[in-house]
C-alpha positions in Angstrom: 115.1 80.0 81.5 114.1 82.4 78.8 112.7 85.3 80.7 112.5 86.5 84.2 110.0 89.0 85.1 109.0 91.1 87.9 105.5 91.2 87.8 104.0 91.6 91.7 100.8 92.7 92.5 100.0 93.4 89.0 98.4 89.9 88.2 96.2 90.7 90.9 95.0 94.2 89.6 94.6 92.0 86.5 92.4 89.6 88.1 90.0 92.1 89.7 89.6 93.8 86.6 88.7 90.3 84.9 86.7 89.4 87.5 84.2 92.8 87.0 84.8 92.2 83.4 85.7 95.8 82.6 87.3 95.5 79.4 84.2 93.8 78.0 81.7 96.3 79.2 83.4 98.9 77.4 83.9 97.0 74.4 80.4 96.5 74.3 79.9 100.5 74.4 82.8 101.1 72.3 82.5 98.9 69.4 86.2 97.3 68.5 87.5 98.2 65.1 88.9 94.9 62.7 92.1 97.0 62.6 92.7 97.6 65.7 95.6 95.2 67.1 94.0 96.5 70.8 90.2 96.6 71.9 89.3 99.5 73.9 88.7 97.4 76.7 92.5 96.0 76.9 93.7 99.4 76.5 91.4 100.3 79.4 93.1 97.6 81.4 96.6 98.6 80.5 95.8 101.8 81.6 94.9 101.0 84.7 97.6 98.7 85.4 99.7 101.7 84.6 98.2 104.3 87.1 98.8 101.2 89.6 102.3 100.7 89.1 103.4 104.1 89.4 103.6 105.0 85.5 100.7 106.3 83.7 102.3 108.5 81.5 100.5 107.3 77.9 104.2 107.0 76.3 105.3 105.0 79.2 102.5 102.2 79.5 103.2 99.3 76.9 107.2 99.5 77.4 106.4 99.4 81.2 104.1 96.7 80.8 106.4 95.1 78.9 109.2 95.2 81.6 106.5 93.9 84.2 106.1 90.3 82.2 102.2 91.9 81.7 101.6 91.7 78.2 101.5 88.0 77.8 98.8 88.1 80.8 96.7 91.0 79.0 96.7 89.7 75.3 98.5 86.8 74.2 101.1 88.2 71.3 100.3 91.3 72.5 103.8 93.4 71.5 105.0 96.9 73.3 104.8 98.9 70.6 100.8 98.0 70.3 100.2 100.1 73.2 101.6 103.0 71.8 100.8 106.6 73.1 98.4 107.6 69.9 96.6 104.1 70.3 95.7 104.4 73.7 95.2 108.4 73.1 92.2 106.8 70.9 90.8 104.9 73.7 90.6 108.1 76.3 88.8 109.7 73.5 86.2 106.9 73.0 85.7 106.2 76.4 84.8 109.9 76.8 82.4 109.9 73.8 80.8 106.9 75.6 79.4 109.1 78.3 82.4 108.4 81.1 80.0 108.6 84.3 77.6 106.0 82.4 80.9 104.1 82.2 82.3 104.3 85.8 78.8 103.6 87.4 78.4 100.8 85.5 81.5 99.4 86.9 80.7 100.2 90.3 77.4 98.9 90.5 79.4 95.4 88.8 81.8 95.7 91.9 78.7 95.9 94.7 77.1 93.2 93.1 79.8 90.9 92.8 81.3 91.9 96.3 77.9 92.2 97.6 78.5 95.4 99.4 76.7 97.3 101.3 75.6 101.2 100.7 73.1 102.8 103.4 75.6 105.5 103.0 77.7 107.9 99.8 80.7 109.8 101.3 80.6 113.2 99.1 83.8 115.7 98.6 86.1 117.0 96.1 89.4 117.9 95.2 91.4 119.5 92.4 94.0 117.9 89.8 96.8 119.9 89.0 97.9 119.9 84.9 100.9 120.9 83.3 101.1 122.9 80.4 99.1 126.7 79.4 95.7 124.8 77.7 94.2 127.4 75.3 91.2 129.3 76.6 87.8 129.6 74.4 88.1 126.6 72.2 84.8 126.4 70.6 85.3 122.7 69.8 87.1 121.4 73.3 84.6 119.7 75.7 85.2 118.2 79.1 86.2 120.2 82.0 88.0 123.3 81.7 91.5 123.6 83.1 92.0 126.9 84.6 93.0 128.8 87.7 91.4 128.3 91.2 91.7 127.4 94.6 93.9 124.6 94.8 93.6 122.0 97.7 97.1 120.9 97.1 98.6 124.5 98.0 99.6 124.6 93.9 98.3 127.8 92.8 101.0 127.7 90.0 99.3 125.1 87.7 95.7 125.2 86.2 93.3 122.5 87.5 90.3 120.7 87.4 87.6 120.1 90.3 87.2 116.3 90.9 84.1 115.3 92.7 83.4 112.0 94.4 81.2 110.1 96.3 82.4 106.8 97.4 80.4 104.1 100.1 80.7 103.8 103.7 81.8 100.3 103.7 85.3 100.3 102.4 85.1 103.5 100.2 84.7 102.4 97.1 84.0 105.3 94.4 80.3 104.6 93.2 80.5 108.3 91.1 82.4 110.5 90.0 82.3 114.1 88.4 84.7 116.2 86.6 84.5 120.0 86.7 86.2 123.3 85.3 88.9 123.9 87.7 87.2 127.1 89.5 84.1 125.4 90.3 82.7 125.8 93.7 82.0 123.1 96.2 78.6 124.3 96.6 77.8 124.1 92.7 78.7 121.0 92.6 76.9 119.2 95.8 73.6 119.5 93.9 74.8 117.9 91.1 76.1 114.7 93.3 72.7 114.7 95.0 71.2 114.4 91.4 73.8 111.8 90.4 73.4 109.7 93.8 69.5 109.1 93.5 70.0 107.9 89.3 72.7 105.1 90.9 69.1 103.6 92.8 71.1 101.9 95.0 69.4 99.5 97.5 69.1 100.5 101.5 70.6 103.8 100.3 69.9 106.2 103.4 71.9 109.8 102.2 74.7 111.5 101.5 77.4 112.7 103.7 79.1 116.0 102.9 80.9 118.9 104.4 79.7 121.8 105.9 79.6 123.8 101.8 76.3 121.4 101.5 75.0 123.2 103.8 72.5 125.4 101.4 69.2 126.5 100.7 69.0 125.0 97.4 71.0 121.7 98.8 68.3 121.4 101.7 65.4 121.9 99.3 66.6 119.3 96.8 67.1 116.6 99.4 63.5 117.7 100.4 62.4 117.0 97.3 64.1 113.4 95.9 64.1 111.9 99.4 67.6 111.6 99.7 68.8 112.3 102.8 71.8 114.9 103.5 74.1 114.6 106.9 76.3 117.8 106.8 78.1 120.2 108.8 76.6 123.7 109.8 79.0 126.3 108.8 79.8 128.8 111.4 78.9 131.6 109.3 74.8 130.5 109.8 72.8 131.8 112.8 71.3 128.9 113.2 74.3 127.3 114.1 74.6 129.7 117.2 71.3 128.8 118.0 72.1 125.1 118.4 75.4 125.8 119.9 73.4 127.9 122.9 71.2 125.5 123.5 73.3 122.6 123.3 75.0 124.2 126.3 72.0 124.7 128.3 71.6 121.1 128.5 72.3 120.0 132.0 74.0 116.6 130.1 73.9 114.9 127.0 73.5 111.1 126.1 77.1 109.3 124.8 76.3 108.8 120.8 79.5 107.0 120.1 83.1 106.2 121.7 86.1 104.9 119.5 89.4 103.8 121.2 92.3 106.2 121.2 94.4 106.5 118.8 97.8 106.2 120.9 98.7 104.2 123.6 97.6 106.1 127.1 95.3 108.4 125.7 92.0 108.2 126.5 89.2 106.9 124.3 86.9 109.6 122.0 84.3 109.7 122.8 81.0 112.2 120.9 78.2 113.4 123.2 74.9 115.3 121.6 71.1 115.4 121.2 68.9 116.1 118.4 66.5 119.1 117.7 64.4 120.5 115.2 64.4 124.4 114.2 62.3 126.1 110.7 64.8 126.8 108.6 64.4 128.6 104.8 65.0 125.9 102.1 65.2 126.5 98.2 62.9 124.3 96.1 63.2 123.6 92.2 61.0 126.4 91.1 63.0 129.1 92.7 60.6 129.3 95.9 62.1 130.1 99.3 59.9 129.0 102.6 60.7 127.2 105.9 61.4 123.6 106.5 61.9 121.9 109.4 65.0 120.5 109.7 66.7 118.4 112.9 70.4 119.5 113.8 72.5 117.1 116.6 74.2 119.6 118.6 77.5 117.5 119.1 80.5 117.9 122.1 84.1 116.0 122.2 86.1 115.1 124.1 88.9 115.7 122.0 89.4 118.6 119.8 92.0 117.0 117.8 89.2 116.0 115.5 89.1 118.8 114.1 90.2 118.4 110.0 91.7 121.3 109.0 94.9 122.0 110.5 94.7 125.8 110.5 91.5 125.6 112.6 93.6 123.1 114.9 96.1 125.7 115.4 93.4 128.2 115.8 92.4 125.7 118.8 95.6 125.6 120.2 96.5 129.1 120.6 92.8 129.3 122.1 93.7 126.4 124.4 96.3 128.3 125.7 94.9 131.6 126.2 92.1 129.9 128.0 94.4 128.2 130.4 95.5 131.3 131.3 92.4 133.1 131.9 91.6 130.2 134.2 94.5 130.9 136.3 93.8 134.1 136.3 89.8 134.3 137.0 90.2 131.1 140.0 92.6 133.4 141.4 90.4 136.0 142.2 88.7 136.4 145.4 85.4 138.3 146.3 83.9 139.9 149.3 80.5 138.6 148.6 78.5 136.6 146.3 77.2 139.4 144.1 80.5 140.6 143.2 81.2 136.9 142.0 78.1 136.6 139.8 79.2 140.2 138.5 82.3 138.6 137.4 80.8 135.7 135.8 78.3 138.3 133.9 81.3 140.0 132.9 83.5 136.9 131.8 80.1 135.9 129.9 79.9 138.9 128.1 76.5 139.6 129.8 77.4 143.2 131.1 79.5 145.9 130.3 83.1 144.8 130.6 86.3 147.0 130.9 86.2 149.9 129.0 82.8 149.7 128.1 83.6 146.4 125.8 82.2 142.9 126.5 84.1 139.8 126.5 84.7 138.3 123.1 82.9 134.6 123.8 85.5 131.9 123.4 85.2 130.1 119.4 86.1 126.3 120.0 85.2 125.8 123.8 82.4 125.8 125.9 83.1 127.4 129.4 81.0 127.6 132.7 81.9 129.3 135.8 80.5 127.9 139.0 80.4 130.0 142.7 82.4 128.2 145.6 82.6 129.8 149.1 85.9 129.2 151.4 87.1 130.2 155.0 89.8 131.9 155.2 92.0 133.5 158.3 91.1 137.3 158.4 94.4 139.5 158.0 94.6 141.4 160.8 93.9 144.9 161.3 97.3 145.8 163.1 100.6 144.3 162.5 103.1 142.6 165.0 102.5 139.3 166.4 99.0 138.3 168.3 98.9 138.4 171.5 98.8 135.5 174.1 95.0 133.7 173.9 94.1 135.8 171.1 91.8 133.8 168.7 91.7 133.8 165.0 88.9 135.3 163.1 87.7 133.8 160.4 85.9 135.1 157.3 84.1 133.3 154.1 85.6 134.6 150.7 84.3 133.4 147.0 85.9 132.2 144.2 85.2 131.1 140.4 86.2 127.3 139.4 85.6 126.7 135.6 84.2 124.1 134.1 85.5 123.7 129.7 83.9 121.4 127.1 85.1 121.0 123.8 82.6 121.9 120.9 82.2 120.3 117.8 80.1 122.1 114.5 76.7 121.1 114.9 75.3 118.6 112.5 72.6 118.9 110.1 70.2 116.2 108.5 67.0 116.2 106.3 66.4 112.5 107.9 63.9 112.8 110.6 64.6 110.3 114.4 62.3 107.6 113.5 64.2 106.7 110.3 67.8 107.4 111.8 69.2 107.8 115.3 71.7 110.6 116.3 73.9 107.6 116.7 73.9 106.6 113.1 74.2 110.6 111.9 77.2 111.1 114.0 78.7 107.6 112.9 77.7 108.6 109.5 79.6 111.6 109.5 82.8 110.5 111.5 83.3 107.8 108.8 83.7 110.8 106.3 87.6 111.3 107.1 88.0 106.7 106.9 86.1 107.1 103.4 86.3 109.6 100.6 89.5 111.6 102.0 91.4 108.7 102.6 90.8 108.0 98.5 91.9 111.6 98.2 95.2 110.8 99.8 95.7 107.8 97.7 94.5 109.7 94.5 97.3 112.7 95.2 100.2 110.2 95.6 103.1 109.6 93.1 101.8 105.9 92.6 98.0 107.3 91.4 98.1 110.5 89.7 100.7 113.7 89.9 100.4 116.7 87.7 100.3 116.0 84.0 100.1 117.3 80.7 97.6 115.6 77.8 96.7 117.4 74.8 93.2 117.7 74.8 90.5 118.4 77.8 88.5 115.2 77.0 91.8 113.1 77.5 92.1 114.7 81.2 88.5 113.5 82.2 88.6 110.1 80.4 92.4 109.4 82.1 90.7 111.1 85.5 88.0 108.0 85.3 90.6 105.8 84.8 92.6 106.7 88.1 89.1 106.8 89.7 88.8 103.0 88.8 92.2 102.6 90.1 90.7 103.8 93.3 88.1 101.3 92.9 90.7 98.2 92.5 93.0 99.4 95.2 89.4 99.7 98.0 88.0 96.1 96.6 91.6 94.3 97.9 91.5 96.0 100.8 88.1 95.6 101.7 87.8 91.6 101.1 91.4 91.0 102.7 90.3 92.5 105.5 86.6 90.9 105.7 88.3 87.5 104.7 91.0 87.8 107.9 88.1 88.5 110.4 86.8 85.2 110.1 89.4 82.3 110.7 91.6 85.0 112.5 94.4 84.8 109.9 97.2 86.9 109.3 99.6 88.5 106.3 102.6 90.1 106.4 102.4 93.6 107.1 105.0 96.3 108.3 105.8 95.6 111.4 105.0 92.3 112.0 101.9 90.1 111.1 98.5 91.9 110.5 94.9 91.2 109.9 94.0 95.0 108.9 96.5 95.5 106.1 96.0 98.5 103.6 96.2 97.8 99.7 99.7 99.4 100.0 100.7 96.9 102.2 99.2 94.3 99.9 100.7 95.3 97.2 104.4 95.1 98.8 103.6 91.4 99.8 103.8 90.6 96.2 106.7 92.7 95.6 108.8 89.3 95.4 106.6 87.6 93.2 107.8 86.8 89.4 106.6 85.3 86.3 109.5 82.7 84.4 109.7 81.7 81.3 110.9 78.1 80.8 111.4 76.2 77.7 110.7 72.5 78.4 111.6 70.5 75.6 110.1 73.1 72.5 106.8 73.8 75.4 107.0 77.4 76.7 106.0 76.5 80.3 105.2 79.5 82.5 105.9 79.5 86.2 105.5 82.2 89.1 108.4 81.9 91.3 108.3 83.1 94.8 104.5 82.5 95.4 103.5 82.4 99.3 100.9 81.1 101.3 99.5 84.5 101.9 99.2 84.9 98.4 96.9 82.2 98.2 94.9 83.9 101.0 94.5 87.1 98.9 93.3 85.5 96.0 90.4 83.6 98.2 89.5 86.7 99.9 89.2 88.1 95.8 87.8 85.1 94.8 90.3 85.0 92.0 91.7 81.4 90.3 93.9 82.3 87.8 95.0 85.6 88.3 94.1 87.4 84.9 95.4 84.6 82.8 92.6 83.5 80.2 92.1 79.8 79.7 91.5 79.8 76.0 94.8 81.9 75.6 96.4 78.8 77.9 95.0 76.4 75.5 95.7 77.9 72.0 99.3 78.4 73.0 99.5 75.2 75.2 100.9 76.9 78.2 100.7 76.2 81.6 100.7 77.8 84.7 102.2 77.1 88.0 103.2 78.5 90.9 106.6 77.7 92.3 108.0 77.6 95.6 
C-alpha cells in the first residue's frame, strides 16, 4: 500500500460536476492558455470541491485537495503546488470577464435538462455576504459589486458586505440565477432586476416568481404586467389595500380549506391555510414612468397556526399579543349585562366602533381576528333583603348577557398578477408556502462554515466570481438531494441517515454516508492499481439516483496510465 486517502463524498461532487460538464463549458468561454499547467475549467472544479469540503480559502485548495486523494481524480499528474492561490486568483478573474450570470445559467439550464426538472415556479430572495478587510472606496478601475456598509441579515453590522440575490426552482431548490449587488442595495431595487433576469432564462411551463412582501411595488406590479411573468407576493402591512382585504376577508361567514400539511410534532394538530380570492384597482408603474390602476387579485389567507410566521421578532410580537388577548377574554366573558343593548355597546366599544374610555377607541388587535357573539343565561336573582328565605318562598329568576369570543389567526394577505383561470388560490398559497422549503433553506446552507463564512480577496471581481462558485455549490449539494430522494420513492429503499434508516435524507446526511469512504493506492507487481475501500451498498444507490458510473474518474486518464478502478469491500 502506497497511499491511503480519505476522500468521501468528494468523488461524488466530482461526478456531478462531470456529468453537467462544467469545466468544459467554461473552457469553451475561457479559452485555455498552452502554458497553463490548469484549464480554467479544472480550476473551476477544484474550487468547488473546496467550498464543499469546508475549505475554500484560495491558499488552502490544492494542498487540501491533495490530502483528500483528489488530484489524481481531477487531472492525472496534476501536483499541489499547480493549484496555487495566484493560479486559481486568474481563474476568478476570467470567469468574471466571461460575464458570470451568462456562466451560472448556462449551468443551470445543463442541470434541468439533464435532471429533467421541473420549473412552473422561481423562489426569489436575498441575502448579504459578509467580507473581511477595509476595501478602498472610489476605485475608478474596480468593477463588480461594491463592499460596503448596510443592513446585514446575519446581525454583522461590523463587516462590509455584498447583497446576494437568488432565485432558485420549486422542485428541489436548485439556483437557476443569481445576482450580486453593492452591499447597501435594497430588496426592492433588486426584485425588478430578477424579474428581468427570470423571463431571459425562457424556461418551459414557467408560471412566476415568488417573493416577499419588498416585491410588493408599483414599478414591480407594472413590470410583471408588462412581460407576462407572474409575481405571488406578500402585501406589506404598511399598504391600505392590505386592510381592505383583511376587513373583508373577515366578513366572510367561512372560507374554503386551500391546503393542509401535517404537523410538525407529534400531537399537534395538522396546518392547515383557509382563504378566498378577490380583485381590487390598484396603481401600478409601467416602463415609461406612467402610473394608472390595474386590477390585481389578492387571497385573503387565515391559519391555524401562527407559528408560521418567519421572522422571529414578529413571532414574539405574536406571543405577547397572545397573551394580552387571553386576558381580555377573561376579562370581557366575565362581564355581565342587564340587557342586550348594553352588550352590543360593549362589543362597539371592544371593536373600536364608539367612543371608548376616556374618549379613546380600542386599538384593534394586529395578528388576530376577534368576534364577539351575544349569549343570554338565567340566573338566580340576589335578593333584595338579607337573611335566609323564608319557608315556601320561591326563587326568582332573571336573564343576564354575556360576551363569548370567537379568535382566528391572520396571515398577510397574498398578492398575484395571475388571474383564477390560469392558477387557483390553491396553487398561489402552495406557491408561496414552498418559499421557506426553497430559496431560504439555500440561504441556510450558503451561511454555514462548510459553504461560505466571511472572507477577505483582494479585488471586488474575485468576491462575485468566488460568490458564483459557492452558488454552484449550492447547485451540487440540491441535485444529490433532489434525485436521492426521487430515486427512494420508487422501490421504497432506504440509506443511512441519523437516526436510523431514511428515505428523505438531506445532502448533509449524504455526504456523511461517505465519510468512511477511501481511495488506496496499491502497487501490484510495477501496476499502480487504485481501489476505494469501504464502499457500501447505499453508495451504489446514490450513484444510480445521479446516474453516475465512474465517479469523476476519466477513462482516457485510466487508460494512458493503465489504472484501474475498484471498489473494495
Amino acid at each position: 500500500i502506497d497511499r491511503v486517502a480519505p476522500v468521501a463524498h468528494l468523488p461524488l461532487v466530482l461526478g456531478v460536476l462531470r456529468k453537467l460538464e462544467v469545466a468544459a463549458l467554461v473552457d469553451s468561454l475561457i479559452t485555455p492558455h498552452p502554458e497553463q499547467v490548469v484549464s480554467a475549467g479544472r480550476a473551476m472544479e477544484a474550487l468547488v470541491l473546496a467550498i464543499l469540503d469546508g475549505h475554500h480559502a484560495l491558499y488552502k485548495v490544492g494542498r487540501r485537495l491533495d490530502e483528500r486523494g483528489m488530484l489524481p481524480l481531477l487531472q492525472p499528474g496534476l501536483a499541489p503546488h499547480s493549484l496555487h492561490d495566484t493560479r486559481l486568483g486568474q481563474t476568478l478573474d476570467a470567469l468574471f470577464a466571461a460575464n458570470l450570470g451568462e456562466v451560472f445559467s448556462a449551468i443551470a439550464l445543463r442541470a434541468l435538462a439533464i435532471y429533467q426538472v421541473q420549473t412552473p415556479w422561481i423562489h426569489q430572495d436575498t441575502t448579504t455576504i459578509g467580507l473581511y478587510g477595509a476595501y478602498e472606496e472610489g476605485r475608478a478601475d474596480a468593477q463588480g459589486p461594491r463592499p460596503t456598509y448596510g443592513y446585514s441579515k446575519d446581525g454583522r453590522d461590523d463587516l462590509k458586505q455584498v447583497l446576494l440575490s437568488l432565485g432558485v426552482s420549486g422542485d428541489g431548490g436548485l439556483p437557476l440565477r443569481m445576482g450580486l449587488h453593492d452591499g447597501h442595495t435594497s430588496d426592492t431595487v433588486d426584485v425588478p432586476r430578477a424579474i428581468a433576469q427570470s423571463v431571459v432564462l425562457n424556461l418551459d411551463g414557467l408560471q412566476g416568481i415568488v417573493a416577499d412582501s419588498k416585491a410588493y411595488t408599483q414599478r414591480t406590479l407594472g413590470l410583471c404586467l408588462e412581460t407576462g411573468m407572474g409575481l405571488v407576493t406578500l402585501v406589506p402591512r404598511t399598504c391600505a389595500i392590505r386592510q381592505d382585504v383583511e376587513t373583508w376577508g373577515q366578513q366572510q361567514v367561512s372560507l374554503p380549506l386551500l391546503l393542509e400539511r401535517s404537523a410538525k410534532r407529534q400531537g399537534e394538530a395538522p396546518r392547515r391555510w383557509y382563504g378566498r380570492s378577490v380583485t381590487r384597482e390598484v396603481e401600478v408603474e409601467y416602463d415609461n414612468g406612467q402610473i394608472a390602476w390595474a386590477p390585481i387579485r389578492f387571497i385573503a389567507v387565515y391559519s391555524t397556526q401562527l407559528a408560521q410566521q418567519h421572522e422571529q421578532a414578529q413571532a414574539q410580537a405574536q406571543e405577547r399579543e397572545a397573551e394580552a388577548l387571553a386576558a381580555h377574554i377573561t376579562q370581557v366573558q366575565s362581564r355581565q349585562f342587564a340587557c342586550e343593548a348594553d352588550a352590543e355597546g360593549a362589543i362597539a366599544e371592544y371593536e373600536g366602533r364608539s367612543r371608548g374610555r376616556r374618549g379613546r377607541a380600542a386599538r384593534p388587535w394586529r395578528y388576530h381576528e376577534v368576534h364577539y357573539r351575544i349569549e343570554a343565561h338565567r340566573q338566580r336573582q340576589k335578593r333584595p333583603r338579607r337573611g335566609r328565605p323564608r319557608k315556601g318562598e320561591v326563587a326568582s329568576e332573571e336573564v343576564v348577557y354575556r360576551l363569548s369570543v370567537a379568535t382566528r389567526a391572520l396571515a398577510p394577505p397574498v398578492a398575484t398578477t395571475l388571474d383564477e383561470r390560469s392558477c387557483g388560490d390553491v396553487e398561489i398559497v402552495q406557491a408561496y408556502r414552498d418559499q421557506t422549503a426553497t430559496v431560504e433553506r439555500g440561504f441556510r446552507w450558503i451561511k454555514n462554515p462548510a459553504a461560505i463564512s466571511p472572507v477577505w480577496l483582494e479585488k471586488r471581481e474575485r468576491i462575485a466570481a468566488l460568490s458564483m462558485l459557492t452558488v454552484v455549490g449550492l447547485l451540487v449539494y440540491g441535485l444529490i438531494q433532489r434525485q436521492v430522494r426521487h430515486y427512494l420513492l420508487e422501490p421504497q429503499a432506504t440509506i443511512p441517515g441519523n437516526k436510523g434508516d431514511t428515505a428523505v435524507p438531506t445532502a448533509t446526511v449524504i455526504f456523511e454516508s461517505f465519510t468512511t469512504v477511501t481511495r488506496v493506492e496499491l502497487n501490484v507487481d510495477g501496476v499502480t492499481v487504485y481501489q476505494l475501500h469501504g464502499w457500501q451498498a447505499h453508495h451504489e444507490l446514490i450513484c444510480e439516483a445521479l446516474e453516475l458510473d465512474n465517479l469523476g474518474d476519466e477513462d482516457e486518464a485510466i487508460q494512458k496510465n493503465k489504472l484501474t478502478m475498484q471498489k473494495g469491500p
